[in-house]
C-alpha positions as CSV (number, residue, x, y, z in Angstrom):
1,X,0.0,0.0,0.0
2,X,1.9,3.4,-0.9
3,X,-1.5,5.8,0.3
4,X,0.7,8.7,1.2
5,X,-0.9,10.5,4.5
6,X,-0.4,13.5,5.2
7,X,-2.0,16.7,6.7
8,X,-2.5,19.4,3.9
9,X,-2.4,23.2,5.4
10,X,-6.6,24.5,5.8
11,X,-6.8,26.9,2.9
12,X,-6.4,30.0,4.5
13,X,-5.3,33.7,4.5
14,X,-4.6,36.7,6.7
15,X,-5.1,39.8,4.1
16,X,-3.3,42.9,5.1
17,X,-6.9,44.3,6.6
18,X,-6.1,41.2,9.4
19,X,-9.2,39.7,7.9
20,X,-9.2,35.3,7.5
21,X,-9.7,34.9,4.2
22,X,-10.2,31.8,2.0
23,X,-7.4,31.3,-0.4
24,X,-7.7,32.5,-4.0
25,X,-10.7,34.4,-3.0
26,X,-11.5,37.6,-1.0
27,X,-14.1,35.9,1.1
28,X,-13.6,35.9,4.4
29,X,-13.5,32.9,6.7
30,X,-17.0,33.9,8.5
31,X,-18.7,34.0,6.0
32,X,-18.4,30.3,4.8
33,X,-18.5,29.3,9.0
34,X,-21.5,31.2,9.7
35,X,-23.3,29.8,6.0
36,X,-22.0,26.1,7.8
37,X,-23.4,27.2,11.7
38,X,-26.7,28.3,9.7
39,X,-27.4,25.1,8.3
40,X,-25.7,25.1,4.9
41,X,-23.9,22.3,3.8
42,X,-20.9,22.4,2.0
43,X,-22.2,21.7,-1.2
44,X,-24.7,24.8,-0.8
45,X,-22.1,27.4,0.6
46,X,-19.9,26.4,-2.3
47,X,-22.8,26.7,-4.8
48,X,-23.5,29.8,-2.9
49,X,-19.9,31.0,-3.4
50,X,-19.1,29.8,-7.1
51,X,-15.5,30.6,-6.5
52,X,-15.0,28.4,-3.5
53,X,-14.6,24.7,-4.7
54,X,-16.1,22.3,-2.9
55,X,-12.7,20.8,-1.2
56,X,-11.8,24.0,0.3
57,X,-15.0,24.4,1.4
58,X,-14.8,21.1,3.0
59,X,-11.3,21.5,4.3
60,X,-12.4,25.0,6.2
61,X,-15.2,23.7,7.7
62,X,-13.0,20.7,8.9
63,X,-10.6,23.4,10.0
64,X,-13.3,25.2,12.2
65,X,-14.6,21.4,13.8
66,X,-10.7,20.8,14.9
67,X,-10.2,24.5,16.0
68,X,-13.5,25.6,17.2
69,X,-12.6,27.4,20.2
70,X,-10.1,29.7,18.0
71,X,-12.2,30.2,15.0
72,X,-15.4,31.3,17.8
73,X,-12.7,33.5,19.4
74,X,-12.0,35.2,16.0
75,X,-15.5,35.5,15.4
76,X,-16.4,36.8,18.3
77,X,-13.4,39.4,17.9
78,X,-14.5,40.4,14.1
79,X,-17.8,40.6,15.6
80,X,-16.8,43.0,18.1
81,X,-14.7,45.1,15.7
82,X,-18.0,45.6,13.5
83,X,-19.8,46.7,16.5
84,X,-17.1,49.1,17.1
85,X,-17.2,50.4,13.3
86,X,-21.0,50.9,13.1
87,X,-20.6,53.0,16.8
88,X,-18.3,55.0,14.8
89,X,-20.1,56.1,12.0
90,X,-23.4,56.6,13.9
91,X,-21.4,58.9,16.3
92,X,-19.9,60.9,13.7
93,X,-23.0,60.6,11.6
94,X,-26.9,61.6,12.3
95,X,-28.7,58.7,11.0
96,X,-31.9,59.3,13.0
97,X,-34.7,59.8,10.4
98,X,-32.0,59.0,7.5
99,X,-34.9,57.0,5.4
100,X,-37.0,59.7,5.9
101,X,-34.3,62.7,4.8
102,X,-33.7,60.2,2.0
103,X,-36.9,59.7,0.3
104,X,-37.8,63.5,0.8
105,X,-34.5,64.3,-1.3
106,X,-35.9,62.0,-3.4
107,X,-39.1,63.4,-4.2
108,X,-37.8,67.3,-4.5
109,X,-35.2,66.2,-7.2
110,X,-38.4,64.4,-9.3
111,X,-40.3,67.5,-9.1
């Protein structure tokens, strides 16, 4: 028997934004682990994500099962780091009554 085992590397990126990242794409590690948490299997999030072939797909999600208490700790980080960003821009930015503001700007540029 000459099955050669071996443990291949999950495919995975840290862009320069610090974001996880699948490699060859842009799309970030969460995504595809939240799509998994929500249900999906791997055959949907890579139908989902044409880019993604299946085996990566498969191999991040295998990732996340043998490192769950990292990947949830990342999460929960890029989570928290959202939160931080939409605090941001409502502080610097009045966005009571935005939909409103917006759909009267609307109607005075048709008349």
């Amino acid at each position: 028997m000459n099955l050669m085992i071996q443990a291949d590397p999950p495919p995975l990126y840290e862009a320069n934004d610090r974001v996880a990242r699948i490699s060859g794409t842009r799309i970030p590690l969460e995504r595809v682990i939240r799509a998994f948490l929500a249900g999906s299997t791997p055959e949907q999030i890579a139908l989902d994500y044409d880019v993604l072939p299946l085996e990566d797909v498969y191999a991040v999600v295998n990732y996340y099962l043998h490192h769950r208490s990292e990947v949830d700790a990342y999460l929960a980080e890029v989570e928290a780091d959202a939160a931080r960003t939409r605090d941001e821009i409502e502080r610097q930015h009045d966005l009571n009554g935005i939909r409103e503001r917006l759909f009267a700007r609307r109607s005075t540029k048709a008349d």
